[in-house]
C-alpha positions in Angstrom: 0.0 0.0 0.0 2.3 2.5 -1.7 0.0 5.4 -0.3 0.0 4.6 3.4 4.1 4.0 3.4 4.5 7.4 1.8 2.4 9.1 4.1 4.2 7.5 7.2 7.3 8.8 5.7 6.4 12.1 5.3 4.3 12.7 8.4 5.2 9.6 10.7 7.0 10.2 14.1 9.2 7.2 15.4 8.9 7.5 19.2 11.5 4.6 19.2 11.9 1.7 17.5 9.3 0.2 19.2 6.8 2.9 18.4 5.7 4.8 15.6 3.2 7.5 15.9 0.1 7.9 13.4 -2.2 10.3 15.6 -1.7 12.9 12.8 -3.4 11.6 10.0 -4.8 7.8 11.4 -6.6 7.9 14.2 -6.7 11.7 15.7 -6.6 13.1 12.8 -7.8 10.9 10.0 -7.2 11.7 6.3 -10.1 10.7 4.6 -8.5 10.5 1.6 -5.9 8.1 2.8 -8.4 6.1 4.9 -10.5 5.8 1.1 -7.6 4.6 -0.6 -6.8 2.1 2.4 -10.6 0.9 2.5 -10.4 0.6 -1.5 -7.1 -1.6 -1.4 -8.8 -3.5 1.3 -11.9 -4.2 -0.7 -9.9 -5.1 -3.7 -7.9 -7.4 -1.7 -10.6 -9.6 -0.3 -12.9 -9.2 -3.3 -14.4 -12.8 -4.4 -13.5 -14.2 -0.9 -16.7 -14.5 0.4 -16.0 -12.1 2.9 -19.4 -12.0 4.6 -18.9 -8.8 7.6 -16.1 -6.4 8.0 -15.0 -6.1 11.3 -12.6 -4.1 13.6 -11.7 -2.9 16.8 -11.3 0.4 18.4 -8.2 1.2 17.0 -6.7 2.8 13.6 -9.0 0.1 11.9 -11.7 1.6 12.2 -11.7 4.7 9.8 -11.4 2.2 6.6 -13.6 -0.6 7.4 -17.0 1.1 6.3 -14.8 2.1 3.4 -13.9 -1.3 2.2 -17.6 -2.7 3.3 -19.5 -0.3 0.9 -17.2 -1.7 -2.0 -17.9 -5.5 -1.2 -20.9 -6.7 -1.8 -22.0 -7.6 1.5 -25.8 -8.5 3.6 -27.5 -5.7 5.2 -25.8 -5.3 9.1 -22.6 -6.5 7.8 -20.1 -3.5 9.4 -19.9 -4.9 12.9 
């Protein structure tokens, strides 16, 4: 996902090398234009899978998983 590494380059912040620090454009501050582009590459991804719900937990999943649901065709209640 040639879009996500370039934006970790550029506006990333290595804490240590343990930790790597998103808040500005994941979770705090999400770039819906990124989090499009992740959901798309998701979709695309596990397209024909028989993916049947997308799920995720509170985290920096959860910005692009109603992205990648409204590309897979998917029953009604399927974004858990």
């Amino acid at each position: 996902m040639k879009i996500l590494e370039d934006m970790i380059l550029e506006r990333g912040i290595a804490v240590n090398e343990d930790i790597l620090k998103v808040d500005s454009f994941v979770n705090h501050q999400v770039d819906p234009e990124l989090m499009k582009n992740i959901g798309d590459e998701f979709a695309e991804h596990f397209k024909g899978q028989g993916i049947t719900k997308v799920a995720t937990i509170e985290s920096s999943g959860i910005a692009p998983a109603p992205v990648s649901y409204t590309h897979l065709t998917l029953p009604t209640n399927s974004l858990v």
